[in-house]
C-alpha positions in Angstrom: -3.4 -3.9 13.4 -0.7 -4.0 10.5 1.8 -6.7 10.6 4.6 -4.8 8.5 4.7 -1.2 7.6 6.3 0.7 5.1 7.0 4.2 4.3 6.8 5.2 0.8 7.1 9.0 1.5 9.0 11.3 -0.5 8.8 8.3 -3.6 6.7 9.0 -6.8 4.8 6.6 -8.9 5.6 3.7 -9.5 7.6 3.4 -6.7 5.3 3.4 -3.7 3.5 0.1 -5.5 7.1 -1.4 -6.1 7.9 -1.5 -2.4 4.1 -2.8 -1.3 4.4 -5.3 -3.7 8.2 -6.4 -2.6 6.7 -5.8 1.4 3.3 -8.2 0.1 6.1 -11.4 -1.3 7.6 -11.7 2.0 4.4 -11.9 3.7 1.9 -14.5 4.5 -1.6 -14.6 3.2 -4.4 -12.7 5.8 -1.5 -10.4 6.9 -1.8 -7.0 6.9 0.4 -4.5 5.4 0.3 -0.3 6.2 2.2 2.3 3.8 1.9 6.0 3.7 3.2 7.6 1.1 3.2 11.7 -0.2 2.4 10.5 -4.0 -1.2 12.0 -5.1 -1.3 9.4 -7.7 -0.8 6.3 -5.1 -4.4 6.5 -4.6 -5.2 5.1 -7.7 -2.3 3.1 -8.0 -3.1 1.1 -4.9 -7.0 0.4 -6.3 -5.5 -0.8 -9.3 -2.9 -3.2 -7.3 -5.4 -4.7 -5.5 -7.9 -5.2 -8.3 -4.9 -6.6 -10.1 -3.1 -8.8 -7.1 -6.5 -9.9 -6.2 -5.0 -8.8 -2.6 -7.4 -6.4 -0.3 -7.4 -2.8 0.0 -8.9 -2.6 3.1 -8.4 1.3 3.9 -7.4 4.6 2.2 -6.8 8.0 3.8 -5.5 11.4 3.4 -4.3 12.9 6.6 -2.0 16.0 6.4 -1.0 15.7 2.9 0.5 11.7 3.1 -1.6 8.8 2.2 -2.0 5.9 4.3 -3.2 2.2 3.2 -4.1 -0.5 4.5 -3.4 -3.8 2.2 -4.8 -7.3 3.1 -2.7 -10.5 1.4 -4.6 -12.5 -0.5 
């Protein structure tokens, strides 16, 4: 379902968002992006990005302790 993935594990805030957003320049609007990172506070940094970027958080999950989401371009 994703067109690009990225792994963000191991990185703590604000670096998770910084490679998204570098992954989200390079791609073309409707394309999908998938990251999982290990940072608790990615959560709420990836609402804030997409209320910000105007770009779509379509999914956010916990499983096992990593984070995955699911980012739409705008």
């Amino acid at each position: 379902m994703a067109d690009l993935k990225g792994d963000a594990r191991g990185l703590n805030c604000p670096l998770p968002i910084l490679r998204a957003k570098k992954a989200l320049n390079r791609m073309s609007s409707g394309q999908i992006l998938h990251v999982v990172a290990t940072d608790l506070g990615s959560i709420k940094d990836f609402e804030a990005f997409a209320r910000q970027t105007g770009d779509e958080l379509i999914e956010s999950n916990e499983v096992d302790g990593e984070f995955l989401f699911l980012v739409k371009k705008a």
